[in-house]
N, C-alpha and C positions, 0 to 999 in steps of 0.2 A: 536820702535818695529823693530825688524830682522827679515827678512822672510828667513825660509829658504825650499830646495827642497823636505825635504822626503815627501814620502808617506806613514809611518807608522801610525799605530791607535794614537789617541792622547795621550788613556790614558798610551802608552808606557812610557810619559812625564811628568805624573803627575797625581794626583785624583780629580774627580769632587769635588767642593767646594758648601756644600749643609750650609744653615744657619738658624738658627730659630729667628734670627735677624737681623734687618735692620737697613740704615742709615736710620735719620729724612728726613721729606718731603720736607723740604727746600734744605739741601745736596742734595735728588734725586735730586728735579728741578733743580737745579744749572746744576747738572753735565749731565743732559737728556737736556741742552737749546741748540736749533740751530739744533737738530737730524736732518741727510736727514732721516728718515723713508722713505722716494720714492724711496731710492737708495738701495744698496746691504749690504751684512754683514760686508764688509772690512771697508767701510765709514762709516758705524757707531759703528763699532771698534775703529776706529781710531779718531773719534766724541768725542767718551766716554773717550779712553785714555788722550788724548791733555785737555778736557774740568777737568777733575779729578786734572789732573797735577795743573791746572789753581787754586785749590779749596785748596790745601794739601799741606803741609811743610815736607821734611826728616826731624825729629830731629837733631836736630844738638845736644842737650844732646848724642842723642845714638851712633855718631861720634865721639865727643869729649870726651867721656869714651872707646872709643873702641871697642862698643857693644858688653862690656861684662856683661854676662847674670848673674852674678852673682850675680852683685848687683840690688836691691831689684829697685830700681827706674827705672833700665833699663827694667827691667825685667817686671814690669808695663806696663811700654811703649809699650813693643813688644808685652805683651798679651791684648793690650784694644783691646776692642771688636768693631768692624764698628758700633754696633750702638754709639759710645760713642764719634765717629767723626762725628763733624759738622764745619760750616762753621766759629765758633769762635773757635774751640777748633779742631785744623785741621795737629797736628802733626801726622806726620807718618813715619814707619819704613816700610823695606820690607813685613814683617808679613801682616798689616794690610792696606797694600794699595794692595798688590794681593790678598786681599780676597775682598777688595770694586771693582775691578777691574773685578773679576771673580764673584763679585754680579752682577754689572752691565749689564757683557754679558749675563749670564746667563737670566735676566729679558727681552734681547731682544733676547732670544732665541737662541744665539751667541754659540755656544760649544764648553766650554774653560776644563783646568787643572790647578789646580794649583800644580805648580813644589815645591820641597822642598829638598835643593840642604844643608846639615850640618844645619846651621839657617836660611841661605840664601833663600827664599821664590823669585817665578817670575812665570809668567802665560802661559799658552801657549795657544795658540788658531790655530783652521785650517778653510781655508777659502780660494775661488779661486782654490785649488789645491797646497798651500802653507801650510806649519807651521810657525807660526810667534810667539818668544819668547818676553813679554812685560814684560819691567823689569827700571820703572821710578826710581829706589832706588841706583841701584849700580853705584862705583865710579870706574870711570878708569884714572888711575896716569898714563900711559903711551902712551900719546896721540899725542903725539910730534914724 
């Protein structure tokens, strides 16, 4: 997660993520284990990010085709729906890990957006007086 300074509304950054379905209750538990509940909204933002990460695979299919959306199996991939993610069946692309992501806050009252940047999906949240962009998907080649 990047925090950054603005003060603008969230939803400058993206649209609430409303769902009429859910991951299974073992996915929740998994990714709700350890919560401070005692503490503030950043720690258990960042709770839920780390503990998600811990449960979920980037496809590496949808890499190693180039995530092009053309073809019919990528295209699969990027439109399952969070409830069809579990903890056996736990590939993810950008799409559908900031919408489990932005389930997540959401269920702890957390007030998020989900960004949608061409295909490129990432969440944004505000919290402390910060915006912070959560984005466990993308790859960056020039780190060096």
């Amino acid at each position: 997660m990047t925090p950054y300074g603005y003060d603008r509304p969230l939803e400058t950054f993206g649209k609430p993520f409303f769902s009429d379905v859910k991951p299974g209750k073992k996915f929740i538990k998994r990714v709700e284990k350890d919560l401070p509940l005692d503490s503030n909204n950043l720690s258990i933002a960042l709770k839920l990010y780390n503990n998600l990460n811990e449960v979920v695979e980037f496809s590496e299919k949808f890499e190693a085709f180039g995530q092009d959306l053309s073809l019919d199996f990528l295209k699969r991939i990027y439109e399952k729906p969070i409830n069809s993610i579990n903890l056996t069946d736990n590939q993810v692309v950008c799409k559908n890990w900031a919408e489990l992501y932005a389930f997540f806050l959401n269920k702890h009252n957390i007030p998020c957006v989900v960004n949608i940047s061409g295909v490129h999906y990432s969440v944004y949240l505000k919290e402390e007086g910060y915006l912070f962009n959560a984005d466990a998907t993308i790859m960056f080649s020039n780190l060096y």
